[in-house]
C-alpha positions, 0 to 999 in steps of 0.5 A: 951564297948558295946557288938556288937561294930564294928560289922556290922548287917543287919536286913531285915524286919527292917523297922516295928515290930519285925525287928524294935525292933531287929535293935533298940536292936542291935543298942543299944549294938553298932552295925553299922545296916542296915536295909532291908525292901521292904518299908522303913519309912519316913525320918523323922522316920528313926534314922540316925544312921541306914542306910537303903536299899530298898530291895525285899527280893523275887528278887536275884538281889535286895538281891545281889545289897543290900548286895554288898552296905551293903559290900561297904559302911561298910566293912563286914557283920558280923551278919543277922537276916532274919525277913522279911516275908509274914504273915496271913492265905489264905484260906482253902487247897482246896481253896488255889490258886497256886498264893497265894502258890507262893507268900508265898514260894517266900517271906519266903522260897526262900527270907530266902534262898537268903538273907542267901545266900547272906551274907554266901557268904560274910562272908566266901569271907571275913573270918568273923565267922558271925551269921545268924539267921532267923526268923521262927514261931510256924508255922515251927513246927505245922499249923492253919487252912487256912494257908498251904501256910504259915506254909509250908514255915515257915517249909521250914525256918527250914530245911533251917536253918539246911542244912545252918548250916551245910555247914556253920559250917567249915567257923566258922559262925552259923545258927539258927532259931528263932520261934515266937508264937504270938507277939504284934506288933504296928500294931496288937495292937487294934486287940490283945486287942479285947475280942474274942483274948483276951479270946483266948489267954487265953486259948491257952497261958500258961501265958494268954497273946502274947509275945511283940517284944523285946522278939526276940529282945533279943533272937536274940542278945543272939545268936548273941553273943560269949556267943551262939558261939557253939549254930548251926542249933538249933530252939529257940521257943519263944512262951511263952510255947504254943507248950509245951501246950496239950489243953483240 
């Protein structure tokens, strides 16, 4: 028997890249998925065993009208993994505009809060010893450069996570953030392939080379599983031994 089967799995973000792969692994292992996304693929690169729900993840009432589908239409919601984020560098701290700001915190730290919302809610309203798991980054723990907006609200995703956990804990659900380093989406391909990142990969990467998406695929179905049961407000970093690297 397949390990997620009868268990219902909402991925935002799951429409491309490292979302896509998560709703593929999940699938796999027989879970009923739905997917969220602000823009959804073409019909004819959709899997019928998907359903799909357009979704702004930075809007309270899209979050709620999508999950009181989701909770219609499949019965529960027992499993989220939160991948949908704004990504990229902005400009310089003093140059960052207050729009840009915004727009960062909206998507990636309110979005978190409201999309875990919205399916904590559910899951204790339905009694369902859920998983929730967001998708944070390198960038929860330390920055780049031009990107204040970003890794202040990747930071914000950790300590979310963490408050979540903890309020969550007495309803039998979890909480717990995953924290990406560099991963080869299809769209960043070409980009990751080019000498200036290759040698810099080589540098900054213990093992020479950025993660592929399946790496959080597969991290996200471990804490999903019973076997992470007792796995809470912790941060899995999966960045190939980045952070643990002291550049010289």
């Amino acid at each position: 028997m397949a390990k997620f089967q009868d268990k219902v799995v909402v991925v935002t973000g799951g429409a491309s890249g490292i979302g896509a792969s998560v709703a593929e692994a999940f699938q796999r292992e027989g879970a009923t998925v739905a997917v969220l996304d602000i823009r959804l693929p073409e019909a004819s690169a959709r899997s019928s065993a998907v359903r799909y729900h357009e979704c702004d993840v930075a809007s309270e009432t899209s979050v709620e009208e999508c999950f009181d589908t989701v909770l219609s239409d499949l019965g529960s919601v027992d499993v989220l993994v939160h991948c949908a984020a704004r990504v990229g560098v902005s400009a310089p701290f003093h140059e960052v505009t207050a729009e840009a700001w915004n727009s960062y915190i909206d998507v990636n730290l309110t979005g978190s809060f409201l999309v875990s919302r919205a399916a904590a809610s559910r899951m204790v309203a339905n009694d369902t010893a859920g998983r929730i798991i967001l998708i944070g980054s390198v960038n929860s723990f330390a920055s780049e450069r031009n990107a204040a907006p970003y890794a202040s609200s990747k930071g914000g995703v950790r300590l979310l996570t963490r408050s979540a956990a903890i309020d969550l804990a007495r309803y039998g659900i979890t909480v717990n953030m995953i924290a990406p380093g560099p991963i080869v989406t299809p769209p960043l391909e070409e980009k990751f392939a080019t000498p200036e990142l290759t040698r810099i990969f080589d540098r900054v990467m213990p093992g020479g080379k950025p993660g592929r998406p399946g790496d959080i695929a597969s991290t996200a179905l471990f804490l999903a599983s019973p076997e992470a049961a007792f796995i809470n407000g912790a941060d899995i970093v999966v960045d190939g031994g980045m952070l643990a690297q002291i550049l010289n």
